[in-house]
C-alpha positions in Angstrom: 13.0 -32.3 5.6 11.5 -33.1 8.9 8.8 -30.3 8.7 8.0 -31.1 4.7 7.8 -35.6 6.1 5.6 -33.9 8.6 2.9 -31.9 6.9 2.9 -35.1 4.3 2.3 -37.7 7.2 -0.8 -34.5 8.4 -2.3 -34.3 5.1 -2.0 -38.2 4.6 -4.4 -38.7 7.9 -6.7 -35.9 7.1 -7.3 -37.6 3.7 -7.9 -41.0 5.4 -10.4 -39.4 8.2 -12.2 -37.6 5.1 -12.4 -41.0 2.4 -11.3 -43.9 4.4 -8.5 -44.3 2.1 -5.6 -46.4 2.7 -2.0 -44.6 2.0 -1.3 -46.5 -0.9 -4.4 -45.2 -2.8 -2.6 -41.6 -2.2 -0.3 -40.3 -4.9 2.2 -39.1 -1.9 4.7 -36.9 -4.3 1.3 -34.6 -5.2 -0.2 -34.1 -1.8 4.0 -33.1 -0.7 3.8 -30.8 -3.7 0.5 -29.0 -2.7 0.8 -28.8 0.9 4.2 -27.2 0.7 3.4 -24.4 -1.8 0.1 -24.3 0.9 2.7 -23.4 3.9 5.4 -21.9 1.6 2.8 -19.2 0.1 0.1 -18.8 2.8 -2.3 -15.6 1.6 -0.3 -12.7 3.0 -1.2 -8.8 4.4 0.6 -6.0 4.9 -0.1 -2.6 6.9 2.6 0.3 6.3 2.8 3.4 8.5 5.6 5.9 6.8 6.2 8.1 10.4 7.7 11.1 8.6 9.6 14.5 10.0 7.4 17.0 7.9 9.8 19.7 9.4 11.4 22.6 6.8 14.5 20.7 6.3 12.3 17.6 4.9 11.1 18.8 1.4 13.7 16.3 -0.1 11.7 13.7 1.8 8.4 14.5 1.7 8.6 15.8 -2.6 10.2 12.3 -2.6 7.1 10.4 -0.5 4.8 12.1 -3.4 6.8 11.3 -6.3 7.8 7.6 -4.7 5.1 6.1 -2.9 3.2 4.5 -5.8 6.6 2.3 -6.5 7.1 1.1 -3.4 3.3 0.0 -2.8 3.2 -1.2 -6.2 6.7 -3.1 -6.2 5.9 -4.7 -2.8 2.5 -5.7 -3.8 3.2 -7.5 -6.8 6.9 -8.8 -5.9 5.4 -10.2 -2.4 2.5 -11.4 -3.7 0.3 -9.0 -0.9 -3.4 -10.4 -0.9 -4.6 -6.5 0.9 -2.3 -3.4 1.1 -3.1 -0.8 3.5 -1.0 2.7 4.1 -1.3 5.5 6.8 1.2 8.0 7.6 1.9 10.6 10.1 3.6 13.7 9.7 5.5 15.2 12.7 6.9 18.9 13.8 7.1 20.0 17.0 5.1 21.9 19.7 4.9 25.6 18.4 4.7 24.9 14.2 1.6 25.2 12.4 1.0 21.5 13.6 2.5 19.1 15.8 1.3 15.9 14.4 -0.8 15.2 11.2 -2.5 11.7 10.5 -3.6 10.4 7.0 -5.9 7.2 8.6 -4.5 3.6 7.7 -6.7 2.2 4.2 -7.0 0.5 1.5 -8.0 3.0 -0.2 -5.0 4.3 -1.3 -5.9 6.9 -3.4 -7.5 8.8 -0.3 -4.5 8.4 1.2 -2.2 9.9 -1.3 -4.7 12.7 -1.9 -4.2 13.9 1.3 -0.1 13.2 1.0 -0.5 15.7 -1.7 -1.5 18.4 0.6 1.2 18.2 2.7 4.3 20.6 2.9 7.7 20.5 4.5 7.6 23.8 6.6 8.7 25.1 10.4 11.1 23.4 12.5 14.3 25.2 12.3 15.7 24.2 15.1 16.5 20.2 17.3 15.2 17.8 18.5 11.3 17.5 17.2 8.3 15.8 18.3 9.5 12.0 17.3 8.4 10.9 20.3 4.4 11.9 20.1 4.6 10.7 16.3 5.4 7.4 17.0 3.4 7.0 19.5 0.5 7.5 17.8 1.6 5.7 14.5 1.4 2.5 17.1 -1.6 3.6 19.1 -4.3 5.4 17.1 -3.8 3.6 13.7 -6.6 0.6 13.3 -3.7 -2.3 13.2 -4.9 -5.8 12.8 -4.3 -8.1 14.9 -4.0 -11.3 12.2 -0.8 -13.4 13.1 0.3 -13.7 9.5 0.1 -9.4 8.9 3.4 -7.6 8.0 3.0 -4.9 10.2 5.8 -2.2 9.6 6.3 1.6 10.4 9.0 3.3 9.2 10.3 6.2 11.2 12.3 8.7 8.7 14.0 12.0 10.0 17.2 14.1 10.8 16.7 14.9 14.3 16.6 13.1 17.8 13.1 12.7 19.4 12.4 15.2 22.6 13.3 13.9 26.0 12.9 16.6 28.1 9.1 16.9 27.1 7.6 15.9 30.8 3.7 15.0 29.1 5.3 13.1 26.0 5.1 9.5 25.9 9.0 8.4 25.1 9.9 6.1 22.6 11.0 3.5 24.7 7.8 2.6 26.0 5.9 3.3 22.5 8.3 0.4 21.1 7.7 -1.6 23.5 4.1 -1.3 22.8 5.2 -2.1 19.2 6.5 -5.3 20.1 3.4 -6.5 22.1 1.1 -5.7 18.4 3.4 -7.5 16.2 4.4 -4.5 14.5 8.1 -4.0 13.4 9.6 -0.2 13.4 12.0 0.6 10.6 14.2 4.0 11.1 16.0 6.1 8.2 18.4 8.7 9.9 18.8 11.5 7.3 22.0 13.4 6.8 25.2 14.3 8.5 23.4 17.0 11.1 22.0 16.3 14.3 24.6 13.1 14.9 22.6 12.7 18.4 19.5 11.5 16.6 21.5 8.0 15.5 21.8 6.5 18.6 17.6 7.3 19.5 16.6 6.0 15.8 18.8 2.9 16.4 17.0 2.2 19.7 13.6 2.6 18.0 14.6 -0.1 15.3 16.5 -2.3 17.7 13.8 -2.9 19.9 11.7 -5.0 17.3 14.3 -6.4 15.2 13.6 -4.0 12.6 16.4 -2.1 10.2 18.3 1.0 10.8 19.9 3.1 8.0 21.3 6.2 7.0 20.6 7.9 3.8 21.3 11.5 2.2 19.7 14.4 3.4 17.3 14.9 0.6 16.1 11.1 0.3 17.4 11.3 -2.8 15.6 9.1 -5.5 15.2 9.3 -9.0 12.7 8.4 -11.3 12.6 6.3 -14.4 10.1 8.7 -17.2 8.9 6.0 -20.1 7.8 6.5 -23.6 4.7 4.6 -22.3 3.9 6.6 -19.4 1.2 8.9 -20.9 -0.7 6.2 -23.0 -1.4 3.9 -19.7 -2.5 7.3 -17.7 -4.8 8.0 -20.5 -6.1 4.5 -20.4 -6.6 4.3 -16.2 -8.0 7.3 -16.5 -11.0 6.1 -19.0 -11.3 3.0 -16.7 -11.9 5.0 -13.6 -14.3 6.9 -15.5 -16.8 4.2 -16.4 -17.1 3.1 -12.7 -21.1 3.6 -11.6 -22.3 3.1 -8.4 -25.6 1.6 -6.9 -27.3 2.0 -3.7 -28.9 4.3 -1.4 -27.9 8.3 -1.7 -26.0 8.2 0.8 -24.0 5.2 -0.3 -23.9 6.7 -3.7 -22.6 10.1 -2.5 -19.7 8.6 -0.8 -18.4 6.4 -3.9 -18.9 9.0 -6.3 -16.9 11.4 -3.8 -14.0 8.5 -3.6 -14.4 8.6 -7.0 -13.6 12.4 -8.0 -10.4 12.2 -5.4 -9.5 9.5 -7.5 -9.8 11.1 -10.9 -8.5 14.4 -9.4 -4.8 12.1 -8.9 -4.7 12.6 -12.7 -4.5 16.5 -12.7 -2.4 16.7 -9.6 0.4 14.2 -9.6 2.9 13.3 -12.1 3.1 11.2 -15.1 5.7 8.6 -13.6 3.6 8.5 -10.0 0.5 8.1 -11.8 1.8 5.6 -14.2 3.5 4.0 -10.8 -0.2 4.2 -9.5 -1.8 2.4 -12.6 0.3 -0.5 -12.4 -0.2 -1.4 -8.4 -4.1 -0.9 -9.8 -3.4 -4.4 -11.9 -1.9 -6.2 -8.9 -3.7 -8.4 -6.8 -4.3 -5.6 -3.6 -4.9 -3.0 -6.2 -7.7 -5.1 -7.5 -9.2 -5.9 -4.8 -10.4 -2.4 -4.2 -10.2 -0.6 -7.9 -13.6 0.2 -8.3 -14.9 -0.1 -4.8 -17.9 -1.0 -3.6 -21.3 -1.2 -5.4 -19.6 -0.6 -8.4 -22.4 -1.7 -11.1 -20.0 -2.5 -14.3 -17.5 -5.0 -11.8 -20.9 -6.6 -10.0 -22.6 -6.9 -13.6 -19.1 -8.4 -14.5 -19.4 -10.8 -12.0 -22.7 -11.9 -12.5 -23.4 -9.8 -8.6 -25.9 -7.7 -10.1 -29.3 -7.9 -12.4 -30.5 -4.1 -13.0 -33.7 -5.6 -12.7 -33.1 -5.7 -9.4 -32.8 -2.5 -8.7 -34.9 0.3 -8.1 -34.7 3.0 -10.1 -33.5 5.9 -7.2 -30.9 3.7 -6.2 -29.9 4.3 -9.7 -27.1 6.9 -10.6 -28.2 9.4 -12.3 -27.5 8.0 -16.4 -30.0 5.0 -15.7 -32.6 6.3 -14.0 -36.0 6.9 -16.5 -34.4 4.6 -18.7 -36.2 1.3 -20.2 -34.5 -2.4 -19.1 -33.2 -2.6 -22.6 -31.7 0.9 -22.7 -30.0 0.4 -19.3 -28.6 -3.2 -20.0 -27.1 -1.3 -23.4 -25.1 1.5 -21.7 -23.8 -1.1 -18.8 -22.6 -3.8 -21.7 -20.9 -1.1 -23.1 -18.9 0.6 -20.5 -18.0 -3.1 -19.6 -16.9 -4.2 -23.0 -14.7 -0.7 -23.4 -13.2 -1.2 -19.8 -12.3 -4.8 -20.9 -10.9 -3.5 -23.8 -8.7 -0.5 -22.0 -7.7 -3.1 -19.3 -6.0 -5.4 -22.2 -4.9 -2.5 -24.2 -3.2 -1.4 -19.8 -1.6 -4.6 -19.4 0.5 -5.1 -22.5 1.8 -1.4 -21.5 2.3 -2.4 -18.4 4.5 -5.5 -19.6 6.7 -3.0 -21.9 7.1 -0.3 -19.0 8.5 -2.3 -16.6 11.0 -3.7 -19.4 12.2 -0.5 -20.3 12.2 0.4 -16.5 14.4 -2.8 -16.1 16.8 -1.8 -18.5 17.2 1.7 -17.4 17.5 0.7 -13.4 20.9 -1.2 -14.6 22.7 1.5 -16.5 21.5 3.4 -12.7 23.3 0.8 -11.0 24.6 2.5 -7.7 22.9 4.9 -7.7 21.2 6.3 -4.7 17.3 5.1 -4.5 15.5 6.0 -1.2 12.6 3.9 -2.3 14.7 1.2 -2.7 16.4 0.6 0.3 12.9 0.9 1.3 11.8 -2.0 -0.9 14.8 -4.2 0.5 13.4 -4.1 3.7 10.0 -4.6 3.2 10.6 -7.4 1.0 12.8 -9.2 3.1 10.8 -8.7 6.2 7.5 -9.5 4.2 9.2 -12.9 3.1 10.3 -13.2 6.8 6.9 -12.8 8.3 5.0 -15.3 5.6 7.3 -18.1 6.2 
């Protein structure tokens, strides 16, 4: 009550200092009501690092990151209200597999990101502990964290086995955490299975250390996911709208969004009909907006009254404009625009009956085991935690 008489007594003298008013000119029970949902629901971030053992006795974990991932981003980003979502993970192994670390760069861009996800395989290991230490460390050090006060900044450390502490060049965990600490950023652990019992008290250390969570799940990361009678109509329909985007701009800007573009459409051959249909709806949240089409994206601009093609000279053109008269230009842009309004509308009412039928089916699963889930739960809660 203090803090909400407060903020009210705040706003009251800012509104004086701006209109000389006096406090009875001030409808009080309004200005309360706006300044609280100001400081109950400030604009809010959130940058995920998944730090996972990509060892052979993960392909539970990482066949569940591919399948998965879209839910949890998607879940969190509409359920927390998330303003900008970005993702990066790293893969660890240890000194003598194909690869001792492996990066996918912290973005927005998520569908770059779960490209490369796609590429990657549980293989080598064989053997205790692996190189925890060295992935951590640079899930805190070389990913481009922000340094904005209200950011949820969370990596999540999953594996079997205990980090190396005999490695003499390795940079232990303690220290990374406490690194951790001094950027804000909160580390989650998931201990997998019965084996390597060592590794519990090391990933309850790493969590401990920033007040993050520690828990213990099933071997596999066993998940399950909910197939819909809907699930192949909304692919079909993201699919046409990431076909009409155009870009604008110089060659080389064009080249690049045309090449984000093809990894984009290439999600549609590669990964599954539930994870794409997982993918479409964080698409139609408010992060997923925010970077849909991309930049210099000529249907959103002209949607936004951001671009005249008038404006702009022909080589900076793609390809389906150029040589073409003002007329026969502003044709084929009203058109892509009024079909992608039309396949957006057509996306959002299957959208609405997926996640009812997905409702339904999650409480005849009740108790089951969900790895994304639990994941959710935390994120959620420490999300809340961090905006308030």
């Amino acid at each position: 009550m203090k803090t909400k008489i407060s903020i009210l007594i705040l706003g009251i003298i800012f509104l004086n200092c701006k209109k000389n008013l006096s406090t009875k000119d001030i409808d009080t029970d309004n200005v309360a009501i706006v300044l609280e949902t100001k400081a109950l629901h400030p604009t809010k971030n959130a940058e995920i690092v998944f730090c996972l053992d990509a060892t052979g006795s993960m392909s539970g974990l990482i066949g569940t990151a591919k399948e998965k991932i879209w839910d949890i981003v998607s879940e969190l980003a509409q359920d927390g209200d998330i303003d900008t979502l970005k993702m990066g993970m790293v893969f660890y192994r240890d000194r003598g597999d194909d690869f001792v670390t492996k990066q996918i760069a912290m973005t927005t861009d998520l569908d770059e990101a779960y490209t490369e996800l796609l590429e990657i395989n549980a293989a080598g290991g064989g053997d205790s502990p692996e190189s925890v230490n060295q992935g951590l460390h640079e899930a805190i050090t070389q990913m481009q964290w922000s340094t904005d006060k209200k950011t949820y900044r969370t990596i999540f450390v999953v594996g079997d086995c205990p980090p190396h502490m005999d490695y003499q060049d390795d940079v232990k965990y303690t220290k990374s955490c406490r690194l951790a600490a001094e950027k804000g950023i909160t580390i989650n652990t998931i201990k997998l299975g019965n084996a390597c019992r060592e590794a519990i008290p090391h990933f309850k250390n790493m969590a401990s250390c920033t007040n993050g969570e520690f828990l213990m799940l099933d071997q596999d990361a066993q998940d399950y996911a909910i197939a819909t009678p809907y699930d192949d109509d909304i692919n079909r329909l993201s699919r046409n709208i990431d076909d009409t985007r155009m870009y604008y701009g110089t060659q080389s800007e064009r080249t690049l969004n045309y090449s984000k573009k093809a990894k984009s459409m290439a999600v549609y051959e590669s990964g599954s009909a539930t994870a794409n249909s997982a993918r479409a709806e964080y698409k139609q949240s408010k992060a997923g907006q925010k970077v849909l089409y991309g930049y210099q994206e000529i249907v959103s601009d002209y949607d936004k009254g951001d671009f005249k093609i008038e404006d702009i000279e022909d080589d900076k053109l793609p390809d389906n404009l150029k040589g073409k008269t003002l007329e026969e230009k502003e044709a084929i842009v009203k058109n892509l625009s009024q079909k992608r309004k039309v396949d957006n509308a057509k996306l959002k009412e299957l959208l609405k009956k997926k996640r009812a039928y997905i409702q339904q089916k999650t409480a005849d699963e009740n108790g089951r085991l969900s790895f994304s889930k639990e994941v959710l739960k935390v994120m959620k809660k420490q999300a809340n935690k961090k905006a308030l």
